[in-house]
N, CA, C and O atoms as a GROMACS GRO file, in nm:
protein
  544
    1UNK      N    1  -4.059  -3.016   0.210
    1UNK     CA    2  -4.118  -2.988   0.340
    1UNK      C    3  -4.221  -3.095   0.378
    1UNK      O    4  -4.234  -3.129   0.495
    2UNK      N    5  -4.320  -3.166   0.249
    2UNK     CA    6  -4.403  -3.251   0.338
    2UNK      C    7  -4.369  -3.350   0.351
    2UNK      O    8  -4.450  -3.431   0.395
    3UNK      N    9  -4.203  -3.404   0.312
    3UNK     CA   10  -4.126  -3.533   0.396
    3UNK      C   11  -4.123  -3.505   0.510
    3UNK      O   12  -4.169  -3.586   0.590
    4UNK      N   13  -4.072  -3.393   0.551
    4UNK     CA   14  -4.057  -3.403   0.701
    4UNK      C   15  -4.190  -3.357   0.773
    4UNK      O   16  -4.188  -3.368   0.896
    5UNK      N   17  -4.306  -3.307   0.714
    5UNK     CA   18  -4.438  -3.333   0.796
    5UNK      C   19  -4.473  -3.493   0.798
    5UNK      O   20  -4.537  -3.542   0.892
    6UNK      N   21  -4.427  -3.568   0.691
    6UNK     CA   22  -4.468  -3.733   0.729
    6UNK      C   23  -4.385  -3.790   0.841
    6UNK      O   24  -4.419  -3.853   0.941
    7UNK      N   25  -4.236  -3.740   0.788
    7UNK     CA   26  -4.166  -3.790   0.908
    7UNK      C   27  -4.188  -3.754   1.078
    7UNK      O   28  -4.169  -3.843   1.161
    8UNK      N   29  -4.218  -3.652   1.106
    8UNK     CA   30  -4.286  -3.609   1.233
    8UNK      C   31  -4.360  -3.619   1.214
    8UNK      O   32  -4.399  -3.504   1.230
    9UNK      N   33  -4.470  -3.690   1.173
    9UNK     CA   34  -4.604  -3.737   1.180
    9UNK      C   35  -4.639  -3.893   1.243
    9UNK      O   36  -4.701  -3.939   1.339
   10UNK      N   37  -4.531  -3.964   1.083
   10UNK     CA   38  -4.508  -4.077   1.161
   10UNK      C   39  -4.396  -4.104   1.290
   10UNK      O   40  -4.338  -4.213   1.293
   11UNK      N   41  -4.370  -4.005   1.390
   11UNK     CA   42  -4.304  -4.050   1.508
   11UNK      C   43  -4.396  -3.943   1.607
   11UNK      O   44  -4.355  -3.894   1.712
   12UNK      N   45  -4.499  -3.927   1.560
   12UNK     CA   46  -4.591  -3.901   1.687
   12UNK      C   47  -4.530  -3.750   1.706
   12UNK      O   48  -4.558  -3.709   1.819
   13UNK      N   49  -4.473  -3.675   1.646
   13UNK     CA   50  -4.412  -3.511   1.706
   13UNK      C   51  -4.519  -3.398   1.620
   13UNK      O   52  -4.563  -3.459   1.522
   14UNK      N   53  -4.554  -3.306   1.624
   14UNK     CA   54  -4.640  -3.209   1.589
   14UNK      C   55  -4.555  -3.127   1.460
   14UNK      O   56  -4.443  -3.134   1.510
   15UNK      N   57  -4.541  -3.084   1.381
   15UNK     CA   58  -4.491  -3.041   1.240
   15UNK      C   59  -4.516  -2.892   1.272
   15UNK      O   60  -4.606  -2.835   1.212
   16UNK      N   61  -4.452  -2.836   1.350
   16UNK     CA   62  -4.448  -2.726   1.379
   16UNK      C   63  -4.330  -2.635   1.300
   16UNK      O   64  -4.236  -2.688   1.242
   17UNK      N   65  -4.352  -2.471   1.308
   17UNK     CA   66  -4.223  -2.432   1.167
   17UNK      C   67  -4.086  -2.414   1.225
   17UNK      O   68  -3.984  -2.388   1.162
   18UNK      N   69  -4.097  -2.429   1.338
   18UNK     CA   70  -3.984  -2.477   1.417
   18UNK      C   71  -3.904  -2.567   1.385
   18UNK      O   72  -3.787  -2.543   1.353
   19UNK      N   73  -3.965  -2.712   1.390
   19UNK     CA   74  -3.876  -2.809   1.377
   19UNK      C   75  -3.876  -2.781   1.176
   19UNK      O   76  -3.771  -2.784   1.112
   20UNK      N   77  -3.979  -2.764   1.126
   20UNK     CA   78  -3.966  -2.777   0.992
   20UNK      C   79  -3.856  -2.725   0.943
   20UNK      O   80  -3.783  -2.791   0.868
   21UNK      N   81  -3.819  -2.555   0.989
   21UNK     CA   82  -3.710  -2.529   0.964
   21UNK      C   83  -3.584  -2.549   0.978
   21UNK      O   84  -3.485  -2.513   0.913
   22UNK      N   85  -3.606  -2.644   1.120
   22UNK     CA   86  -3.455  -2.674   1.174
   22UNK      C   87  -3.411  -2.810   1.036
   22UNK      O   88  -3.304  -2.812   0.975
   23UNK      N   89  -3.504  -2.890   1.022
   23UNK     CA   90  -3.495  -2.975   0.904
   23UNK      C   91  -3.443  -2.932   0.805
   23UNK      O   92  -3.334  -2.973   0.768
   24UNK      N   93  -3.512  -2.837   0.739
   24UNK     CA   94  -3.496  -2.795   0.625
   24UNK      C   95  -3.377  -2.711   0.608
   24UNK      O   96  -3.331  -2.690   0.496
   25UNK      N   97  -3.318  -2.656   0.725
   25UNK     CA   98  -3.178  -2.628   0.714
   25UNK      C   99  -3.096  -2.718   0.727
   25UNK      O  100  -3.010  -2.730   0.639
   26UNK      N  101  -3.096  -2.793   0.819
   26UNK     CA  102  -2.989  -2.902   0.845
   26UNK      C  103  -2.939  -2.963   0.688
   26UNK      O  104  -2.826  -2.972   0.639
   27UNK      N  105  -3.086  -3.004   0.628
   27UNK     CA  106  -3.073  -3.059   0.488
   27UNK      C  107  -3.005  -3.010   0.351
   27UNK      O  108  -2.958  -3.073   0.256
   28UNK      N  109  -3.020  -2.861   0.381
   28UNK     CA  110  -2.953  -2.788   0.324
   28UNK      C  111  -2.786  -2.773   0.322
   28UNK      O  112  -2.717  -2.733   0.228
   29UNK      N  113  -2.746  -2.813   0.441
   29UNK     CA  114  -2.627  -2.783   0.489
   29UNK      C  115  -2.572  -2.939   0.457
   29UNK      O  116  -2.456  -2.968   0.432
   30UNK      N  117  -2.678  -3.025   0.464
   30UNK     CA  118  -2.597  -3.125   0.475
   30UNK      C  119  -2.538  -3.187   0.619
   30UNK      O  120  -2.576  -3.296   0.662
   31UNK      N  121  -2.409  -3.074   0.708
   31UNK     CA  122  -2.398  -3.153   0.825
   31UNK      C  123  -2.345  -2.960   0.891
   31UNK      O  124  -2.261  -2.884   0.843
   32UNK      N  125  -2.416  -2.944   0.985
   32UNK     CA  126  -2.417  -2.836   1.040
   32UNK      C  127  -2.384  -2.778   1.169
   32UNK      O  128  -2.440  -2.860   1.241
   33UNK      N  129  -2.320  -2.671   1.270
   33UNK     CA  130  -2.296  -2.712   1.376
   33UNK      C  131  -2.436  -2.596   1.433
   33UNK      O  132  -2.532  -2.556   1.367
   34UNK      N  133  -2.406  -2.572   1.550
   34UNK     CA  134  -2.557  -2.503   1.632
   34UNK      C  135  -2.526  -2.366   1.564
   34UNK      O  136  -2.611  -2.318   1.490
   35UNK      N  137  -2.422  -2.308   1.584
   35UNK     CA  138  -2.386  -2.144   1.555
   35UNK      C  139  -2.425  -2.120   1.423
   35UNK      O  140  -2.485  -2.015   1.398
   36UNK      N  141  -2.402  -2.197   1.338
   36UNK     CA  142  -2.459  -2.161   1.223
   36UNK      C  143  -2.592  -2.204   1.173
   36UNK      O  144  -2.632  -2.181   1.059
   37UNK      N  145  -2.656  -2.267   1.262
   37UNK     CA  146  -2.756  -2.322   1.201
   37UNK      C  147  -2.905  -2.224   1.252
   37UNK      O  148  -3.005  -2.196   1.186
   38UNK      N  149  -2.862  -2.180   1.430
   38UNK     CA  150  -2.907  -2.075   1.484
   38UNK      C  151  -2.894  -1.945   1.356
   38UNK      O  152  -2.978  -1.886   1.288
   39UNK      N  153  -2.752  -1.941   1.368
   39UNK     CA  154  -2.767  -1.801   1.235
   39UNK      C  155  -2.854  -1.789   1.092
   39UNK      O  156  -2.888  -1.686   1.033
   40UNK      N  157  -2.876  -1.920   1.059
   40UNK     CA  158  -2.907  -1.930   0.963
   40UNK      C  159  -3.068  -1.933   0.965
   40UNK      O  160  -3.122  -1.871   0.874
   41UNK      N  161  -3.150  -1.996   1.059
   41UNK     CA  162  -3.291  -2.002   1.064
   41UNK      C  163  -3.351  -1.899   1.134
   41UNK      O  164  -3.474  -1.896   1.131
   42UNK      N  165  -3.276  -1.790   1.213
   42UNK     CA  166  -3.318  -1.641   1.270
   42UNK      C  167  -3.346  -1.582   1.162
   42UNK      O  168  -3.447  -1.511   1.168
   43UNK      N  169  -3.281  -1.586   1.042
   43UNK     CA  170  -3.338  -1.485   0.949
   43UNK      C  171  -3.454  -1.464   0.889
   43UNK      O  172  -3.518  -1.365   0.852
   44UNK      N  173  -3.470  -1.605   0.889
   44UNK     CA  174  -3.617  -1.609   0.812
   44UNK      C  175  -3.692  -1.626   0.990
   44UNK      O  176  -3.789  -1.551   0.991
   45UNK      N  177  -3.683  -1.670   1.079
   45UNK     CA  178  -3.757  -1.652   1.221
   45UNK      C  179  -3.681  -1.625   1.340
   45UNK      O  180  -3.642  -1.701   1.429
   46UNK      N  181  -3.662  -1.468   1.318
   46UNK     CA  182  -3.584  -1.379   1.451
   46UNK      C  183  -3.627  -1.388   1.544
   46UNK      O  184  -3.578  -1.317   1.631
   47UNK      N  185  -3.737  -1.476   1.580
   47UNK     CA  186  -3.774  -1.468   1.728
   47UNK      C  187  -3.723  -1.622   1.815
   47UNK      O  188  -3.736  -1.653   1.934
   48UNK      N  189  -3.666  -1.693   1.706
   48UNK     CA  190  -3.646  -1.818   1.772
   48UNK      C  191  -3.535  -1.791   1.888
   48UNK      O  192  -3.424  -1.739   1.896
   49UNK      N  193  -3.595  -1.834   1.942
   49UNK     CA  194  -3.419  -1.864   2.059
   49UNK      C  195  -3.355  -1.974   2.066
   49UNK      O  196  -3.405  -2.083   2.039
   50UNK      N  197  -3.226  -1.952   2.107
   50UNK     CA  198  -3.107  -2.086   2.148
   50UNK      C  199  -3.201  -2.176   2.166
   50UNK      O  200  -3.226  -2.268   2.088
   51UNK      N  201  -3.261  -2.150   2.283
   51UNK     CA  202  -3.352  -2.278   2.413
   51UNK      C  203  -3.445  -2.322   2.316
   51UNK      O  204  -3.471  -2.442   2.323
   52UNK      N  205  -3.508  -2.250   2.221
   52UNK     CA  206  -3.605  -2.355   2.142
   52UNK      C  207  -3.534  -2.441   2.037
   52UNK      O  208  -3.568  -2.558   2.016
   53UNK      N  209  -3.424  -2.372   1.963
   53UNK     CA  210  -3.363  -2.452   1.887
   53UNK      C  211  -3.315  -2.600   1.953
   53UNK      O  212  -3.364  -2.710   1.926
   54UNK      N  213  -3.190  -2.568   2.058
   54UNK     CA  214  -3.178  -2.676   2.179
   54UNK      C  215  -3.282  -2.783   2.206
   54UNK      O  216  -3.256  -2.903   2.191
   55UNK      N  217  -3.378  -2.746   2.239
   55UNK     CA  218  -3.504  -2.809   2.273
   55UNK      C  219  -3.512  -2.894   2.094
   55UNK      O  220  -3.470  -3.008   2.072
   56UNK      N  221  -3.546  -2.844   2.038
   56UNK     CA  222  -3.623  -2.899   1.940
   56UNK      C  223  -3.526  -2.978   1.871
   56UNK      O  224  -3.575  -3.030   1.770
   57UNK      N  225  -3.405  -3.006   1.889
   57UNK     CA  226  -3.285  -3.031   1.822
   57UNK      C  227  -3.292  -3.152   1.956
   57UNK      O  228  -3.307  -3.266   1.910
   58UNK      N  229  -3.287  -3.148   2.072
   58UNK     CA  230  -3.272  -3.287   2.168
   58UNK      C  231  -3.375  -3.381   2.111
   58UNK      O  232  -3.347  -3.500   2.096
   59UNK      N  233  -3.534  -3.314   2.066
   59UNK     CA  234  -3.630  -3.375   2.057
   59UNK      C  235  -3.613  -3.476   1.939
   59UNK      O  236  -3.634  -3.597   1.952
   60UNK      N  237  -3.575  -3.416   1.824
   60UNK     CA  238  -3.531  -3.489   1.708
   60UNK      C  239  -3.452  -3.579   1.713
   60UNK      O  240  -3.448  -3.681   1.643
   61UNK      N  241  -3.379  -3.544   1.802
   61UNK     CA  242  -3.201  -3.673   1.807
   61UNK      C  243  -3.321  -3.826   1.910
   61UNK      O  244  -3.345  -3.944   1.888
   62UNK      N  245  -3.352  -3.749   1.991
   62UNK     CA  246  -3.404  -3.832   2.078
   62UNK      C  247  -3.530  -3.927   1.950
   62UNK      O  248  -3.506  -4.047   1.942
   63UNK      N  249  -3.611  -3.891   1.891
   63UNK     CA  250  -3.696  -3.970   1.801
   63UNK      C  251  -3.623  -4.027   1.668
   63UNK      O  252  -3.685  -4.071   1.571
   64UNK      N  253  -3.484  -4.020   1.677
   64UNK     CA  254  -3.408  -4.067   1.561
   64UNK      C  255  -3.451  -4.014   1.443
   64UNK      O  256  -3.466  -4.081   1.341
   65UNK      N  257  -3.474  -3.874   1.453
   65UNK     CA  258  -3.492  -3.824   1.298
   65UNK      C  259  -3.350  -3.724   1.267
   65UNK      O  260  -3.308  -3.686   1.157
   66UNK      N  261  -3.295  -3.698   1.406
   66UNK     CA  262  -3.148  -3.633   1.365
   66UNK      C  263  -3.021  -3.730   1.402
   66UNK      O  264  -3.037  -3.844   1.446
   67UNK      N  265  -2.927  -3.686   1.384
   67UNK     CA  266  -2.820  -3.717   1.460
   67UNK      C  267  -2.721  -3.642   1.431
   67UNK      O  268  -2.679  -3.572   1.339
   68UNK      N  269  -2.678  -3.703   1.608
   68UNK     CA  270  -2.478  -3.585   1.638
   68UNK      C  271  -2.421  -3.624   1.556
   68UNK      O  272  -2.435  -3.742   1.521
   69UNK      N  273  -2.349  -3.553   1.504
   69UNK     CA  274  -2.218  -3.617   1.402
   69UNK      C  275  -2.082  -3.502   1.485
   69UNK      O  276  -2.048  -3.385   1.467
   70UNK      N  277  -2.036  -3.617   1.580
   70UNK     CA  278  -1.906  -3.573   1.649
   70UNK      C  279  -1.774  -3.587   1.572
   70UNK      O  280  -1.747  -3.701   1.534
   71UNK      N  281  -1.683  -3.486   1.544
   71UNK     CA  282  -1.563  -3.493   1.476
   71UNK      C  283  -1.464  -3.451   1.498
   71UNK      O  284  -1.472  -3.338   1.546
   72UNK      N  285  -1.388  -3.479   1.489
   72UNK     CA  286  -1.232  -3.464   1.575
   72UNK      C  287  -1.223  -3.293   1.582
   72UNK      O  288  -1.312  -3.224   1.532
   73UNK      N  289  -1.135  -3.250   1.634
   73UNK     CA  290  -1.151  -3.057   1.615
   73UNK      C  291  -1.241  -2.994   1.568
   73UNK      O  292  -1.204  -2.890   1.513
   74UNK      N  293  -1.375  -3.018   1.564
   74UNK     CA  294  -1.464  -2.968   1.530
   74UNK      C  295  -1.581  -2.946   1.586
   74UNK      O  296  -1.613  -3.038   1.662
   75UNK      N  297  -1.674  -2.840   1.576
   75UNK     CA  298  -1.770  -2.846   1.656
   75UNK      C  299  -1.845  -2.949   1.651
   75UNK      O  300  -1.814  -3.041   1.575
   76UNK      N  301  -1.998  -2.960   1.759
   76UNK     CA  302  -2.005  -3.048   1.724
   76UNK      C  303  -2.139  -3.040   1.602
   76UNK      O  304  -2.227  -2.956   1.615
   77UNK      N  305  -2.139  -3.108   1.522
   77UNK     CA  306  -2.276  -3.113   1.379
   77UNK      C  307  -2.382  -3.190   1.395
   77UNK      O  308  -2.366  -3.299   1.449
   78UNK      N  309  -2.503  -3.152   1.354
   78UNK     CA  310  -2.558  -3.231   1.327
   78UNK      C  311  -2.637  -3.290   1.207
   78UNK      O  312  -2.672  -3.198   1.133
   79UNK      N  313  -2.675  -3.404   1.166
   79UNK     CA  314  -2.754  -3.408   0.999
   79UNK      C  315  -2.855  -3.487   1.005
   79UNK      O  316  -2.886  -3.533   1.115
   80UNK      N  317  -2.926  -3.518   0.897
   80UNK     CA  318  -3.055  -3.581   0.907
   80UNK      C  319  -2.998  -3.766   0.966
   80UNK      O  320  -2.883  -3.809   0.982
   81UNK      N  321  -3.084  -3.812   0.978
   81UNK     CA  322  -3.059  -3.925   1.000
   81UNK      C  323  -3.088  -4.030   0.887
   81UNK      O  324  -3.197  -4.059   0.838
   82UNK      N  325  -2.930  -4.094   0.851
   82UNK     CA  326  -2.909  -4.165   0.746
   82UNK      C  327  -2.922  -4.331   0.768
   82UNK      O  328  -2.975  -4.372   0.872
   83UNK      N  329  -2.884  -4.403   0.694
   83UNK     CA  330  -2.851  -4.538   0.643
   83UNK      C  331  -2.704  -4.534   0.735
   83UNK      O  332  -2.654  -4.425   0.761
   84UNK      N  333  -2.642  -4.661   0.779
   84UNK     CA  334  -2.492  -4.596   0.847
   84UNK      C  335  -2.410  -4.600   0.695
   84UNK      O  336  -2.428  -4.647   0.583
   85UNK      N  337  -2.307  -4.517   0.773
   85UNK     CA  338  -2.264  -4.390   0.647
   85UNK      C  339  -2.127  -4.398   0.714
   85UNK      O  340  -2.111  -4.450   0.825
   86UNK      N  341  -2.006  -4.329   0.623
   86UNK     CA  342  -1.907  -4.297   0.665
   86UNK      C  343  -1.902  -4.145   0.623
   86UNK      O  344  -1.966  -4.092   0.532
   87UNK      N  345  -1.782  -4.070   0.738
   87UNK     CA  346  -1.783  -3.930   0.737
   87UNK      C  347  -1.610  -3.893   0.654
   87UNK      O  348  -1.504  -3.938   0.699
   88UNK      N  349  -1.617  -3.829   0.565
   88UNK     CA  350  -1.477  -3.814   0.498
   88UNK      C  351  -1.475  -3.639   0.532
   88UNK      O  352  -1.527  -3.546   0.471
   89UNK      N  353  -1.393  -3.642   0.654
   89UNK     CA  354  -1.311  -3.503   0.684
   89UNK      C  355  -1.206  -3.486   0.622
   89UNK      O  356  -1.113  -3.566   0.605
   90UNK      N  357  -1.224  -3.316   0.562
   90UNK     CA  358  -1.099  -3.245   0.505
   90UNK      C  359  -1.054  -3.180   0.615
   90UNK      O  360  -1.091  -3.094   0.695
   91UNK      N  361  -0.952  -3.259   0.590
   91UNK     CA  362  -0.816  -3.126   0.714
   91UNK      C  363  -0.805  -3.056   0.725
   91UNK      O  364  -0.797  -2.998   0.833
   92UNK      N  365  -0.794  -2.995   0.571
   92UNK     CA  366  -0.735  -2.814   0.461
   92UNK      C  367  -0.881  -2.738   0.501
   92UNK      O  368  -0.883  -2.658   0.594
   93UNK      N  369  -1.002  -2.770   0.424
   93UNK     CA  370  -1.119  -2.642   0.450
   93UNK      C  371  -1.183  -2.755   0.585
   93UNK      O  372  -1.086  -2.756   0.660
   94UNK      N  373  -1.252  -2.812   0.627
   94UNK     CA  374  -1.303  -2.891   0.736
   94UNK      C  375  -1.406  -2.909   0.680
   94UNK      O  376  -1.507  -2.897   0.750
   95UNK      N  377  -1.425  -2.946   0.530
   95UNK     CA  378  -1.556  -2.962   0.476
   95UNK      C  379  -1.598  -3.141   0.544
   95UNK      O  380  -1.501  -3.185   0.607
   96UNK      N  381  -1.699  -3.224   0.541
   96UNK     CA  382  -1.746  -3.310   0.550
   96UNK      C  383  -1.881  -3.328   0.442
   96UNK      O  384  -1.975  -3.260   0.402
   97UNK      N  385  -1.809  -3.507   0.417
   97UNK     CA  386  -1.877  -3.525   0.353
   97UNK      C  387  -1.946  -3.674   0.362
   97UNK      O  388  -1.861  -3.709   0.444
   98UNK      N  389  -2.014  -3.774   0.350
   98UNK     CA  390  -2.096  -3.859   0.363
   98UNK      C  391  -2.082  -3.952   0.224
   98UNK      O  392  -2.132  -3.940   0.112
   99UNK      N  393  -1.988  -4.056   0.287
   99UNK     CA  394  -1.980  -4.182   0.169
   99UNK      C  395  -2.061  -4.311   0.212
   99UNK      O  396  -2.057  -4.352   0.328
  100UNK      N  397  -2.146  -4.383   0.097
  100UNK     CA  398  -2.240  -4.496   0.179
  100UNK      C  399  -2.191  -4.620   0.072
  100UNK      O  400  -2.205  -4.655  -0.045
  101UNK      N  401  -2.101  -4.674   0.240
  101UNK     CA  402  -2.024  -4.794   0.169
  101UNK      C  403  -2.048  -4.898   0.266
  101UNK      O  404  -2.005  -4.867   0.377
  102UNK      N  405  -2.101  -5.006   0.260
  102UNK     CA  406  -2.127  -5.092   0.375
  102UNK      C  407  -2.056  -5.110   0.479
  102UNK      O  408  -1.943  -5.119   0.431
  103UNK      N  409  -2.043  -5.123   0.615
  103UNK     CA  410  -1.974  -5.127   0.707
  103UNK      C  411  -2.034  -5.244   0.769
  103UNK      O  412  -1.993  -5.255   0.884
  104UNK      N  413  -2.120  -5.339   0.733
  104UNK     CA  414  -2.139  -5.455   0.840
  104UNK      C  415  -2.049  -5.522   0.829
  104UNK      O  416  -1.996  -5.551   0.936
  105UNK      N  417  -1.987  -5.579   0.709
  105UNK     CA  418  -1.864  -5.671   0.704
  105UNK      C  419  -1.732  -5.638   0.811
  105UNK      O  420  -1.668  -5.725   0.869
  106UNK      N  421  -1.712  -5.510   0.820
  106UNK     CA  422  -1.604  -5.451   0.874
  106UNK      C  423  -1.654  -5.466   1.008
  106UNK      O  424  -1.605  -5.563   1.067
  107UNK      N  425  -1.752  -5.387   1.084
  107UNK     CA  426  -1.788  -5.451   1.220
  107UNK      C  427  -1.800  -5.607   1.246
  107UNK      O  428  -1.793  -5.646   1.362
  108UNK      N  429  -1.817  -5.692   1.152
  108UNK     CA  430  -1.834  -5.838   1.184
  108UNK      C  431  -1.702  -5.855   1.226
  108UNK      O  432  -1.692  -5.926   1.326
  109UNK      N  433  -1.563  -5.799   1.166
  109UNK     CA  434  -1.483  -5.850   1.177
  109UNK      C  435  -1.412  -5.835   1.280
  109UNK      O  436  -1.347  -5.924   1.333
  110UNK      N  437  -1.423  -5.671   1.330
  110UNK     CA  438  -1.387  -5.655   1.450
  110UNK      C  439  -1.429  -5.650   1.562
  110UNK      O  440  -1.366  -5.613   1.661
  111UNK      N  441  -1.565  -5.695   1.553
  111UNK     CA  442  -1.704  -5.772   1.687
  111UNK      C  443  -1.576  -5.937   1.687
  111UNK      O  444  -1.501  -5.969   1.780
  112UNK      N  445  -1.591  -6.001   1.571
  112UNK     CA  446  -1.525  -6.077   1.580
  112UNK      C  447  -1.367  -6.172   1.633
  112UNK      O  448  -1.347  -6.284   1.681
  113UNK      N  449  -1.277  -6.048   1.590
  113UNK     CA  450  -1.136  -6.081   1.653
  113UNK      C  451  -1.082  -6.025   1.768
  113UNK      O  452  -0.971  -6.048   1.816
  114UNK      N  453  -1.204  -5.917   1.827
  114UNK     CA  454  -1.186  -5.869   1.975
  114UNK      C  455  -1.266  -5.890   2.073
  114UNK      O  456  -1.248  -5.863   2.192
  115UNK      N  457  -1.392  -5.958   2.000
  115UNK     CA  458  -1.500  -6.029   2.104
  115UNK      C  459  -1.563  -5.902   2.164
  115UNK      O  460  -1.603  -5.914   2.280
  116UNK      N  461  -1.580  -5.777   2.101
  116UNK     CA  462  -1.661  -5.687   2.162
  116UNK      C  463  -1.780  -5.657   2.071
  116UNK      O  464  -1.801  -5.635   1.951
  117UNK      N  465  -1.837  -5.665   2.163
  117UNK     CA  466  -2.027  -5.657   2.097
  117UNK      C  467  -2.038  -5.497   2.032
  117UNK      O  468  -1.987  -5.417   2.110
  118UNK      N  469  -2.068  -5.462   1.963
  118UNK     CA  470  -2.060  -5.353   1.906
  118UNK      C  471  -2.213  -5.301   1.905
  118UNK      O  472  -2.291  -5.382   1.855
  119UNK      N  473  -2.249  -5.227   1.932
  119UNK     CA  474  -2.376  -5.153   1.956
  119UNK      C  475  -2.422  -5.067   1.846
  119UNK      O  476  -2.530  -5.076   1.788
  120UNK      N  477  -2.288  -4.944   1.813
  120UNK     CA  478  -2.362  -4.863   1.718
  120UNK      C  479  -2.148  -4.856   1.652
  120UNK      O  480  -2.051  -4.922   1.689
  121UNK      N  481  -2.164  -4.738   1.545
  121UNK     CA  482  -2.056  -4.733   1.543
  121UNK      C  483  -2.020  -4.562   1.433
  121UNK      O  484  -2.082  -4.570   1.327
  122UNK      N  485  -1.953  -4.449   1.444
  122UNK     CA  486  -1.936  -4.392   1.373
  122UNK      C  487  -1.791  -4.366   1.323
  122UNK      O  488  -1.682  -4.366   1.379
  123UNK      N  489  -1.828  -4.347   1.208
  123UNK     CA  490  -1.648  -4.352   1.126
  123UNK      C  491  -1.658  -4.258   1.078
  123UNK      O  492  -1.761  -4.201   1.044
  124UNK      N  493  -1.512  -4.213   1.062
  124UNK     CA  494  -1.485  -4.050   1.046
  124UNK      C  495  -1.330  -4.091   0.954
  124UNK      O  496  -1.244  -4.148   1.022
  125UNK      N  497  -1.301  -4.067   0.831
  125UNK     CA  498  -1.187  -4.063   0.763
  125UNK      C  499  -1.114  -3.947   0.731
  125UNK      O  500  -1.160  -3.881   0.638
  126UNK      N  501  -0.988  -3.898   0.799
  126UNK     CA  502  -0.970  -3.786   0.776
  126UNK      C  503  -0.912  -3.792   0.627
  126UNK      O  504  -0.900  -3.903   0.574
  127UNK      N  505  -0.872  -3.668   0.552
  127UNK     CA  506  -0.800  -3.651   0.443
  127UNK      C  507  -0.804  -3.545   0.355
  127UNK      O  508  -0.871  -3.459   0.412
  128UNK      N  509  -0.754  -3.490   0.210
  128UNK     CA  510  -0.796  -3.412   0.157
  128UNK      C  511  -0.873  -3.452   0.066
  128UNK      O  512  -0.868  -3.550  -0.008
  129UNK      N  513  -1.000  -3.309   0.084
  129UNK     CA  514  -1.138  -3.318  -0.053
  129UNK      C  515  -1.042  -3.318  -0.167
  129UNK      O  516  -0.919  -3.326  -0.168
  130UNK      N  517  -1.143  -3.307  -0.279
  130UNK     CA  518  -1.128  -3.307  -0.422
  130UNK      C  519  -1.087  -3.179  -0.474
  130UNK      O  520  -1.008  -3.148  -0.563
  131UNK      N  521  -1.206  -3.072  -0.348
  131UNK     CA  522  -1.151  -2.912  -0.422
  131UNK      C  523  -0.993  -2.892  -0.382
  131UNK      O  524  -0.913  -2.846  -0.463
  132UNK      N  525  -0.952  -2.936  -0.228
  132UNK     CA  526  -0.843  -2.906  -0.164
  132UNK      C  527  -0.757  -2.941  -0.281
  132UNK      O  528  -0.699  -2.851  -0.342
  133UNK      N  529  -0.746  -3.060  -0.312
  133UNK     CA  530  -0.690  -3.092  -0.390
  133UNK      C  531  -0.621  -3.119  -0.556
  133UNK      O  532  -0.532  -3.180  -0.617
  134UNK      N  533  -0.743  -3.017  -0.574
  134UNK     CA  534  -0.753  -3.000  -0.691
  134UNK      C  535  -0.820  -3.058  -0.826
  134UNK      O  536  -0.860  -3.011  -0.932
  135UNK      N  537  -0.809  -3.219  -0.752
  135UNK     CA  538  -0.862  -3.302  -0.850
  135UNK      C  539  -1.062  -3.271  -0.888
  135UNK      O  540  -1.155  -3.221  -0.825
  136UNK      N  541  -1.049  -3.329  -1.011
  136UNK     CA  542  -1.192  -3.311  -1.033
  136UNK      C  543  -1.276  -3.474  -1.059
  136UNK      O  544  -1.398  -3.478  -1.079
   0.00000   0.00000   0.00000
């Protein structure tokens, strides 16, 4: 919890148990969509509403301490804000998961042979997990 009082500290936002919790679930989850994440932080604070979660969830994305993580048939998630990362979707359960394998080489190449300036970029690999699959 007092990472993310430094982290909203150092971006100027107030460390309120609002956002603390929305943190501290997200982190938990790993990568989460609103319905469950609402469900999940009412319990321990039933008075929160949609509109504050909403609110406090734009506020974060907007100071780069969260981010959307948009995925094909899926709602949409969100998770803490990483290093860039790749997203490995299971087909079978729709688990997601977060592999950190460099991607500048790979944008150089295709900034490069299509001449488009590349700004930001998210990758999403579909396939089957390990449990789906059995392997260990």
């Amino acid at each position: 919890m007092e990472r993310f009082k430094d982290i909203l500290k150092a971006s100027n936002l107030k460390s309120t148990h609002q956002r603390l919790a929305i943190l501290d679930c997200i982190e938990r989850f790993g990568h989460v969509d609103i319905d469950t994440l609402y469900e999940s932080i009412t319990q321990k604070y039933p008075t929160m509403s949609k509109a504050t979660l909403y609110r406090n969830i734009n506020d974060l994305i907007s100071f780069h301490i969260l981010e959307e993580v948009k995925l094909p048939h899926q709602k949409q998630q969100y998770e803490i804000k990483k290093v860039p990362h790749v997203h490995l979707l299971c087909s079978q359960c729709g688990s997601v998961e977060d592999i950190f394998v460099e991607t500048k080489a790979l944008l150089e190449t295709i900034s490069s042979q299509s001449g488009f300036e590349i700004n930001s970029s998210f990758i999403v690999m579909n396939g089957i997990c390990r449990r789906c699959s059995g392997k260990k």
